[in-house]
KEKOL-428786 format. One line per 4 residues: number of its first residue (from 0); for each residue x, y, z of N, C-alpha, C. Coordinates in steps of 0.1 Angstrom, whole numbers, plus 5000, padded with zeros to 4 digits. Each point is the difference from the previous one (the first is absolute). Example, Ala and Ser with C-alpha at 12.3 -4.5 7.8 and 13.67 -1.06 7.14 Angstrom:
% KEKOL-428786
0	5132,4943,5078,4991,5012,5000,5009,5012,5000 | 4996,5011,4993,5009,5011,5000,4992,5011,5008
//
This chain:
% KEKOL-428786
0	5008,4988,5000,4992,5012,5000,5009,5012,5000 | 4998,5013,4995,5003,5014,5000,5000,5004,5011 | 5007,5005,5008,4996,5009,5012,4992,5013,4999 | 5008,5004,4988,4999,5017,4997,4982,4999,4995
4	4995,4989,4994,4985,5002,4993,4994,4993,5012 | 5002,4988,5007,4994,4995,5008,4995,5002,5019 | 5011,5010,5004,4999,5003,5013,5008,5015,4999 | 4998,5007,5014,5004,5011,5002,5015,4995,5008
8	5011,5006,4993,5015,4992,5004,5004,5010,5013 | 5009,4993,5005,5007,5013,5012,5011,5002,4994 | 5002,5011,5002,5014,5007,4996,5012,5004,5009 | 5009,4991,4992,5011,5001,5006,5006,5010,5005
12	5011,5001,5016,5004,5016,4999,5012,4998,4985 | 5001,4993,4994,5015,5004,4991,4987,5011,4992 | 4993,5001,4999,4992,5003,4988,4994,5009,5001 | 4996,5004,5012,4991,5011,5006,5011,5013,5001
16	5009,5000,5002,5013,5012,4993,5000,5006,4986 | 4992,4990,4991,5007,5005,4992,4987,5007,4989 | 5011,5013,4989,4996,5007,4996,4980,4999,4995 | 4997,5007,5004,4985,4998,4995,4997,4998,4987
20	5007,5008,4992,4999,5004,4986,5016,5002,4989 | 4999,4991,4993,5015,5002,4993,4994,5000,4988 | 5004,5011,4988,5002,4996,4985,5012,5004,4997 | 5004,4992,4990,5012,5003,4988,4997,4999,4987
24	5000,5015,4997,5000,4996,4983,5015,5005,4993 | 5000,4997,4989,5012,4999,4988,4997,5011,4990 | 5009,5010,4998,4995,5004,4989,5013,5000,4992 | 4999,4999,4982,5008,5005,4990,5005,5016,4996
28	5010,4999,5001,4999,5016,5003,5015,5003,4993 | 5004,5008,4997,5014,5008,4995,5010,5007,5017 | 5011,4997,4999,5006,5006,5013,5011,5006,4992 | 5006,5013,4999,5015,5002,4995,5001,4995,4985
32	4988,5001,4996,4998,4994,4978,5007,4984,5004 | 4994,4990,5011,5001,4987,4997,4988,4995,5003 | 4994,4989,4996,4988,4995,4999,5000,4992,5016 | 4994,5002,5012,5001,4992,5014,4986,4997,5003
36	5002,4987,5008,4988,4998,5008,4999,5008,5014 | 4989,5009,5002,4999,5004,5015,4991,4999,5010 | 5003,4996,5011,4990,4995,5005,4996,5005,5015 | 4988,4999,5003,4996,5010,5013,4993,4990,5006
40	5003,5001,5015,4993,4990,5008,4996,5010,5013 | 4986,5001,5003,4994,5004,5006,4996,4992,5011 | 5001,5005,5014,5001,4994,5016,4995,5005,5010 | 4984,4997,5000,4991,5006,5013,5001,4995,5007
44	5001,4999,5016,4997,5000,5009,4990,5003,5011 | 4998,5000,5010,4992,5011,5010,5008,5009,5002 | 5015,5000,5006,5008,5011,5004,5007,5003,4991 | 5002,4994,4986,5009,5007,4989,4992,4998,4982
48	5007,5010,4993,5000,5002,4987,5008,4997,4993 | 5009,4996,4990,5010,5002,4993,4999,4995,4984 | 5011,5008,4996,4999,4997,4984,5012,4988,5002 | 5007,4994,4991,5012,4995,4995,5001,5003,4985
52	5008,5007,4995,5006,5002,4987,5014,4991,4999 | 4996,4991,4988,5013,4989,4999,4997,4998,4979 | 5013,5010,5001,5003,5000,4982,5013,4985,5000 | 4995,4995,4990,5008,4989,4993,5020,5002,5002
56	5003,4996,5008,5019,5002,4999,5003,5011,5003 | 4988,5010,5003,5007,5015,5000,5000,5007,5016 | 4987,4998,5007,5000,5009,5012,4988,4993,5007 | 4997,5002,5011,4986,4997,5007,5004,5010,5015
60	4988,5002,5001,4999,5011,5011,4986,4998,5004 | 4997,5007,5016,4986,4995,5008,4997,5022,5002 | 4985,5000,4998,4992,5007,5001,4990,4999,5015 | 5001,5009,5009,4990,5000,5010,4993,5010,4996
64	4984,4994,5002,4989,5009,4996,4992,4998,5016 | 4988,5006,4998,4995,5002,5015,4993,4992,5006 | 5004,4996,5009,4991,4993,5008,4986,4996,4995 | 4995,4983,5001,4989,5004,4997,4989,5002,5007
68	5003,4996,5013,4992,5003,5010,4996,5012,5006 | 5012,5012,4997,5000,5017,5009,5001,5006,4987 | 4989,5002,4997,4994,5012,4992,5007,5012,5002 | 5006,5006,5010,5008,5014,5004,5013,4998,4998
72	5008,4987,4999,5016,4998,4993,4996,5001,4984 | 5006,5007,4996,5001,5000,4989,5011,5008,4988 | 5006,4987,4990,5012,5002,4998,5001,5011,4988 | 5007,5008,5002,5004,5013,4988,5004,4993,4987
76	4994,5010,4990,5008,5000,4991,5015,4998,4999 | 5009,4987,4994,5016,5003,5000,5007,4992,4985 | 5009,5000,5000,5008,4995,4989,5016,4995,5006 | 5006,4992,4994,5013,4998,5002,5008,4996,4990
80	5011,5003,5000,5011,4999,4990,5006,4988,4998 | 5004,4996,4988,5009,4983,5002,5012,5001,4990 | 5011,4999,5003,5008,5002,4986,5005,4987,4997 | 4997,4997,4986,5011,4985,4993,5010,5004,4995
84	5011,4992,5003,5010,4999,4987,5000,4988,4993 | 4999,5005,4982,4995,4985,4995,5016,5002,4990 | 5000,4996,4984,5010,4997,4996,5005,5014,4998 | 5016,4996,4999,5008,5017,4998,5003,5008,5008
88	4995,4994,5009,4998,5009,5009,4991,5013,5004 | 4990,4996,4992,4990,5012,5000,4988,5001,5011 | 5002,5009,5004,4987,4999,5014,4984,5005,4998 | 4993,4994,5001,4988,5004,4995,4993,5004,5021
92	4991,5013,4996,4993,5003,5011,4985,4992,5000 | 4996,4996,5008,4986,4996,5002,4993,5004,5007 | 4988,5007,5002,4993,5006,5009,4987,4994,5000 | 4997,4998,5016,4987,4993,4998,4993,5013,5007
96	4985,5005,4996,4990,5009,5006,4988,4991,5006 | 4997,5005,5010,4987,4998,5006,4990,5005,5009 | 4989,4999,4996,4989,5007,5012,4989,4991,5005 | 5003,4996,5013,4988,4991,5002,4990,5005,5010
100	4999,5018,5004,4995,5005,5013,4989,4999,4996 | 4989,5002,4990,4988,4997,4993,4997,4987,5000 | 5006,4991,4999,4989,4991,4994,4994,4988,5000 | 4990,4997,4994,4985,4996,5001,5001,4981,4995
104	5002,4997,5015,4996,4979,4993,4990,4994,5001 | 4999,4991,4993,4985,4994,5002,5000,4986,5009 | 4991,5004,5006,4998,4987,5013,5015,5005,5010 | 5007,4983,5000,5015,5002,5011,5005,4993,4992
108	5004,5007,4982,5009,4998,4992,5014,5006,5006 | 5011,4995,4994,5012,5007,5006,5002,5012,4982 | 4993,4994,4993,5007,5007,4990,4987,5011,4991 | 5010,5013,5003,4987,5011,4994,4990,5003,4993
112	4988,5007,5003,4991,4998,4987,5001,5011,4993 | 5005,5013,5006,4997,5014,4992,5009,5006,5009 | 5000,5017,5000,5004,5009,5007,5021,5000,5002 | 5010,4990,4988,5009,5002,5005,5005,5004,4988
116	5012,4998,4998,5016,4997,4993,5011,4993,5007 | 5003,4992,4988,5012,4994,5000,5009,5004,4989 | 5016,5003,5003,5003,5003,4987,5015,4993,5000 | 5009,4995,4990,5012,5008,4998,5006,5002,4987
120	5010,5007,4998,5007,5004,4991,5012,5001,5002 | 5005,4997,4987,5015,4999,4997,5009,5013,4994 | 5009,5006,5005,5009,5011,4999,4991,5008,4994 | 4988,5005,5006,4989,5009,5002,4988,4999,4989
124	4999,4987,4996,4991,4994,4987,4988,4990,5009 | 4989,5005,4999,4989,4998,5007,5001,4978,4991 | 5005,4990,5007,4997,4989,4993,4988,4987,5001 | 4993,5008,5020,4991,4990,5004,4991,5009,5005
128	4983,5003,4996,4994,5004,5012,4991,4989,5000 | 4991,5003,5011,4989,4990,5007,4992,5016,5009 | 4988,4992,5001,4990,5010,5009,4993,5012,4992 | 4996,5014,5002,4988,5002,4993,5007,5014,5004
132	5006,5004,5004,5003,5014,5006,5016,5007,4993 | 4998,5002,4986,5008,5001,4994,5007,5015,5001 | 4991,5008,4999,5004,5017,5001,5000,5001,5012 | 5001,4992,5010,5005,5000,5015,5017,4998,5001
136	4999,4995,4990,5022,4989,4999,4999,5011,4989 | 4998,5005,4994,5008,5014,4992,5001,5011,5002 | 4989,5005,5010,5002,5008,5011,5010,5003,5009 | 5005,4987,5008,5007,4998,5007,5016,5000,4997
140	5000,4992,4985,5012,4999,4996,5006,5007,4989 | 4998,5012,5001,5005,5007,4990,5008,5001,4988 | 5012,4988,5006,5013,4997,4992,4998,4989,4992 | 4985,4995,5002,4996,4988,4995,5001,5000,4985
144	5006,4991,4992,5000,5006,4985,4981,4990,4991 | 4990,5006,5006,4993,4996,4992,4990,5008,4995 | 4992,4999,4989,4988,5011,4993,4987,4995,5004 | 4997,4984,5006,4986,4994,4995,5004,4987,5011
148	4986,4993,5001,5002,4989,5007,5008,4991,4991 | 5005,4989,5008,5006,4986,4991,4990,4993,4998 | 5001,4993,4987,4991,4987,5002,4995,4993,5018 | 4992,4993,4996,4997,4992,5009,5009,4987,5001
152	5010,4999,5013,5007,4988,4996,4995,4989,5000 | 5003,4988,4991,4995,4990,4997,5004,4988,5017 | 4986,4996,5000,5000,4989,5013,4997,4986,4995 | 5014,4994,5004,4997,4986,4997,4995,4993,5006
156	5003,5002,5012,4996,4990,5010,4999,5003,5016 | 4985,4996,5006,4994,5001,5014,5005,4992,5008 | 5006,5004,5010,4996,4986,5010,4997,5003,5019 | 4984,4995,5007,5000,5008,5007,5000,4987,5012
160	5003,4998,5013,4995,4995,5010,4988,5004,5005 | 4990,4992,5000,4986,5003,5005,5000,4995,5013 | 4993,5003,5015,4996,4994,5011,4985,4999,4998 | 4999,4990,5006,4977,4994,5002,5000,4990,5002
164	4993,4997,5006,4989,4985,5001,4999,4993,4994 | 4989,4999,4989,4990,4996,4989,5001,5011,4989 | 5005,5014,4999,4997,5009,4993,5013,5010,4999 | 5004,5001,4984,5013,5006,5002,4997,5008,4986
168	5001,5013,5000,4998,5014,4987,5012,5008,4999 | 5001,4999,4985,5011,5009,4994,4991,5007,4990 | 5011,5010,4997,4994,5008,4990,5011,5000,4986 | 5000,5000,4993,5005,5000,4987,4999,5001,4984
172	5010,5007,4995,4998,5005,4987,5001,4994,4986 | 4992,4993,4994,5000,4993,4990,5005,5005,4987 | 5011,5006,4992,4994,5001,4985,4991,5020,5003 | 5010,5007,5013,4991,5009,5002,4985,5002,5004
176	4995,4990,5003,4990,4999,5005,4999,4997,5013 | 4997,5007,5018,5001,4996,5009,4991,4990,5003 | 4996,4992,5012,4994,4988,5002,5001,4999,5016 | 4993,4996,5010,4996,4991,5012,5002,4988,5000
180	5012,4990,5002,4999,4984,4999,4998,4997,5017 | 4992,4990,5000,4995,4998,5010,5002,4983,4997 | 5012,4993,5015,4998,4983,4999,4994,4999,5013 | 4987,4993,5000,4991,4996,5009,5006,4978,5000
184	4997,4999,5009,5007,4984,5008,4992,5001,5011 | 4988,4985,4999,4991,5001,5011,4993,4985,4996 | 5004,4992,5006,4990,4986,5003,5009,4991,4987 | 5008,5003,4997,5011,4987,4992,4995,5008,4987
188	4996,5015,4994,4992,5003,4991,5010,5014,4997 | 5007,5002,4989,5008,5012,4997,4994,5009,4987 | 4997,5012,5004,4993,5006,4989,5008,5017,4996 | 5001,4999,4992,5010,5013,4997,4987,5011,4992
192	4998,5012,5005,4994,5011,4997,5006,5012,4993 | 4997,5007,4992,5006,5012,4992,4985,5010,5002 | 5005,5009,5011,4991,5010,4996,4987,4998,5008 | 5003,4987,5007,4986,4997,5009,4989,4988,4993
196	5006,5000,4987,4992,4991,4993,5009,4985,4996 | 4995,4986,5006,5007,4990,4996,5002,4996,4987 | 5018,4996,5004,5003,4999,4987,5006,4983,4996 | 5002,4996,5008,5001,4986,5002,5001,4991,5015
200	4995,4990,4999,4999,4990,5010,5005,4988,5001 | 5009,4993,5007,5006,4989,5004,4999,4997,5010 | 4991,4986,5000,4994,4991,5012,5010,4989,5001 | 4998,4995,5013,5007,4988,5006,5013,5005,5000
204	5007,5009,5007,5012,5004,4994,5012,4995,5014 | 4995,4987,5006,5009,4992,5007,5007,4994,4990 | 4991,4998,4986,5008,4988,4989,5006,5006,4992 | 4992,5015,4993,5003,5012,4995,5012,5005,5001
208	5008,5001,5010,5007,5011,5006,5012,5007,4992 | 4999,4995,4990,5007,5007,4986,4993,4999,4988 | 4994,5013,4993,5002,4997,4988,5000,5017,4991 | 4995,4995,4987,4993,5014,4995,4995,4999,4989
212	4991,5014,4999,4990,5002,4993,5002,5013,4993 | 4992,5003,4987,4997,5012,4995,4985,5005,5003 | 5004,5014,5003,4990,5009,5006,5004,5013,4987 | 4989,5006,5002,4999,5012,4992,4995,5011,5013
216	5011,5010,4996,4995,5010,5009,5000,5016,4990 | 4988,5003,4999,5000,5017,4993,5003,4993,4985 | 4995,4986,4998,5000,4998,4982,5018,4995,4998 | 5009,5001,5013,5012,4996,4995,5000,4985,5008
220	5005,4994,4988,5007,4983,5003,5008,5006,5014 | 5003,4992,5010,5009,4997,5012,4996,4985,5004 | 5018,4994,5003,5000,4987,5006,5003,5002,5013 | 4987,4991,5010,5002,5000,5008,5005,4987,5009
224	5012,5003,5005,5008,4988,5011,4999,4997,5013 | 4991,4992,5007,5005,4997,5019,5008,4990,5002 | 5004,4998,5008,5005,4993,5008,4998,5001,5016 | 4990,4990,5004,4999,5005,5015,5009,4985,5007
228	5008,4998,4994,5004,4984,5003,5011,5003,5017 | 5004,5014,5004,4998,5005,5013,4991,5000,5012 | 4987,5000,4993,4990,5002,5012,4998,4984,4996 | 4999,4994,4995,4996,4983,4995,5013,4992,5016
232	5010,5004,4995,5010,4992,5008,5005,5016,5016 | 4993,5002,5006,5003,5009,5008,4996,4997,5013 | 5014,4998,5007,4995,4996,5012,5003,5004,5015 | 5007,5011,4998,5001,5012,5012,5001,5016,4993
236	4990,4999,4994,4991,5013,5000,5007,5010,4986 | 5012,4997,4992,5010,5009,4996,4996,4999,4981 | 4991,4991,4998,4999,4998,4988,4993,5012,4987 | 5001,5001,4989,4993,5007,4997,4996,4998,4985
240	4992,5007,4993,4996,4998,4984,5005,5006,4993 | 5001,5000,4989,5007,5005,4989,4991,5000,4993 | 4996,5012,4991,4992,5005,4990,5006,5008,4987 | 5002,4997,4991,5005,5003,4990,4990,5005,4986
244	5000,5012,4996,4993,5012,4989,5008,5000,4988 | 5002,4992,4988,5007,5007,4990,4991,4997,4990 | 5007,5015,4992,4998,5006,4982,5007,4995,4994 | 5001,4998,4990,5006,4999,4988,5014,4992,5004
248	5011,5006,4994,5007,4992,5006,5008,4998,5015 | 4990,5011,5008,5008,4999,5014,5006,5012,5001 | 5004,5000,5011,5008,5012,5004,5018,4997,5006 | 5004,5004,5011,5012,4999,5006,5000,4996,5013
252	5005,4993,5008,4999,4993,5011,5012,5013,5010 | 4997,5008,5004,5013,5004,5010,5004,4996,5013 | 5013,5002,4999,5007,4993,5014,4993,5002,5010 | 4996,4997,5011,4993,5004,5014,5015,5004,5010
256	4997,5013,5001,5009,5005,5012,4992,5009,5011 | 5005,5000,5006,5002,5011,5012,4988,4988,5010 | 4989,5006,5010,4992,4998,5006,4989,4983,4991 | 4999,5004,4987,4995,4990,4995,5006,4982,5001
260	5015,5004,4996,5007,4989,4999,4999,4993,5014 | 5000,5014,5009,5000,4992,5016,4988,4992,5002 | 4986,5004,4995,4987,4996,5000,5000,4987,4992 | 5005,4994,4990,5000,4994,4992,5008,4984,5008
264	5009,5004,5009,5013,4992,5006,4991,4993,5010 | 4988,5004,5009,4994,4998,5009,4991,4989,4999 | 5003,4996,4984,4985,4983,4997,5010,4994,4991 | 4996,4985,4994,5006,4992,4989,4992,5010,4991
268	5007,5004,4992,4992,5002,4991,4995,4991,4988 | 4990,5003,4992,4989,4995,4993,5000,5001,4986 | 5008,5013,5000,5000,5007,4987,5008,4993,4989 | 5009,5000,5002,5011,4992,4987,4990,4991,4991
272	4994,4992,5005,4993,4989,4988,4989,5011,4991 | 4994,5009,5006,4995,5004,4992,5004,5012,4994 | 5009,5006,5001,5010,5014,4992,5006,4991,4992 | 5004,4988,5004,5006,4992,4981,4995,4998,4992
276	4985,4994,5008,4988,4998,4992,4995,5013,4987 | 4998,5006,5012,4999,5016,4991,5008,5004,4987 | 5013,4997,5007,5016,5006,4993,4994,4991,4981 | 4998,4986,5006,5005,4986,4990,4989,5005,4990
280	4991,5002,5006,4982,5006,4988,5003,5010,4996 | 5007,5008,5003,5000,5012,4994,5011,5001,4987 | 5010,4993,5001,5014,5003,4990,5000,4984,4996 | 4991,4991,5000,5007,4986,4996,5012,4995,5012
284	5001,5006,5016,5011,4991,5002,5016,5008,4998 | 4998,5006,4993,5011,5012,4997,5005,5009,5008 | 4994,5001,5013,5001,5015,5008,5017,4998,5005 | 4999,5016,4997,5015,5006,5004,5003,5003,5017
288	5014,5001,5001,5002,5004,5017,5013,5005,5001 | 4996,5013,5010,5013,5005,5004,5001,5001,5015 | 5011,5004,5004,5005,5001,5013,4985,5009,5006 | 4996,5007,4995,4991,5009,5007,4986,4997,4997
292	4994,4996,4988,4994,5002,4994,4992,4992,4993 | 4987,4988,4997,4996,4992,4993,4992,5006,4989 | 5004,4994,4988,4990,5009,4989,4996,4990,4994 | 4984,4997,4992,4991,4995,4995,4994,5008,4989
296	5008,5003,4994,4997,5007,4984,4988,5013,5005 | 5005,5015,5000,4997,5008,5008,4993,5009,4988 | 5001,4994,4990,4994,5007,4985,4984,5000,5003 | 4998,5016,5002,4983,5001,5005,4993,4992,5006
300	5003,4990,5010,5001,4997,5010,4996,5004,5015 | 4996,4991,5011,4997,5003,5009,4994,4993,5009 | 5006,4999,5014,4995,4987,5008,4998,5008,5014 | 4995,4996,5006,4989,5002,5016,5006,4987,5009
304	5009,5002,5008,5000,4989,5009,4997,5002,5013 | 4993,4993,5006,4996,4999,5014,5002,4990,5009 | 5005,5006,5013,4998,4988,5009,4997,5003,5009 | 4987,4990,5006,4993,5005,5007,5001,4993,5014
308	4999,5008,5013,5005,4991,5013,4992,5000,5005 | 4995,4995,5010,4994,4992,5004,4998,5010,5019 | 4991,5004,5005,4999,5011,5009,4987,5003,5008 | 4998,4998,5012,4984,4999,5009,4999,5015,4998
//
């Protein structure tokens, strides 16, 4: 039997520490006119905020933003400097900008809905923004060498830690289209929701506990992957599910660091059988790998992974 669908579990103290809310997403992006993966991992707590910025081979640095519990801390606008030296000896400046005193999350996401900026730029060349508050960062940075916003950077790939019961909600962006995924687990019965309206159902999922299916969500094909073969074999409290969203051919798998990695070290994990699975369907079996980084053919592309833990 499931614990997670079948009874209300106790929770361990390893478990009850940890972060409420984690996402990491990946983006493709230009650093210094080279093509990098960059990736931001976002870390709510009750007594803390933080960003993680972790660029491919080049730099990573931790952001504190405000509390989320005291509404009256609240962190200023700031930016900081990074210098590389790459070939030749030539030093490139990096400047990251940011403002997070504004702004606005939905539910007890760690990661923003409106009201910020994120930025940086290379030897005063605007190469990443994020957030909605653009003539706020041109305002501020005068020396900034830009005329217009940047494109929107391209996101390959989600990945959030969910806590619940029987009931675990993300929010995510399809193809530019946002969405509400909702995985409901209750009586050996798994049903995955988009938007509040069911979108598929898998019964008996003692025997179940891996497989997948195509779902359409907003008129777009997505394959959908579980694995709950964690909560199937779980037997002091630490196990958890794996849910898996991809487009086309997939997106990029990024390294887990900081706070997440520690979250991750705390159960057997579950995941691997089905991120190959993923990986193998998506490229034929072909997927690439680097020291930092798993790629699954990232060509308009795009995957959603979840794991969801298990919490009274």
């Amino acid at each position: 039997m499931i614990p997670a669908c079948f009874s209300q579990p106790s929770t361990p103290s390893s478990i009850s520490h940890l972060p409420q809310n984690l996402v990491t997403s990946i983006y493709q992006t230009q650093l210094c006119n080279s093509p990098t993966y960059l990736t931001l991992s976002w870390s709510r707590t009750l007594f803390s905020h933080s960003l993680l910025i972790f660029a491919t081979d080049t730099f990573s640095i931790t952001i504190s933003l405000n509390p989320s519990s005291f509404s009256f801390f609240r962190t200023r606008p700031g930016s900081k400097s990074i210098y590389l030296t790459h070939t030749h000896k030539r030093v490139h400046k990096i400047k990251l900008y940011w403002d997070f005193s504004r702004t606005r999350f939905t539910h007890s996401s760690a990661e923003p809905e409106s009201c910020f900026y994120f930025a940086i730029s290379c030897n005063g060349k605007l190469e990443f923004f994020l957030g909605d508050l653009f003539h706020d960062l041109t305002r501020r940075s005068s020396r900034l060498i830009t005329t217009h916003p940047p494109p929107d950077p391209i996101l390959l790939s989600r990945r959030e830690h969910v806590f619940g019961s029987r009931n675990y909600t993300s929010r995510a962006q399809f193809l530019g289209s946002k969405h509400e995924i909702e995985i409901e687990c209750d009586e050996g019965v798994l049903k995955v929701k988009v938007d509040g309206h069911i979108s598929l159902v898998v019964k008996r999922l003692a025997w179940k506990f891996r497989g997948n299916e195509r779902i359409f969500i907003d008129g777009i094909e997505v394959e959908f992957y579980w694995d709950v073969f964690g909560w199937v074999n779980d037997s002091n409290g630490n196990g958890h599910g794996v849910f898996v969203f991809q487009v086309g051919d997939g997106g990029v798998w990024p390294e887990m660091v900081g706070p997440e990695k520690r979250l991750i070290r705390k159960s057997l994990s579950s995941s691997s059988s089905v991120l190959q699975w993923a990986e193998e369907s998506s490229d034929g079996g072909r997927s690439s790998c680097s020291s930092s980084t798993r790629s699954c053919g990232s060509n308009g592309g795009f995957s959603l992974l979840l794991y969801a833990w298990r919490r009274d």
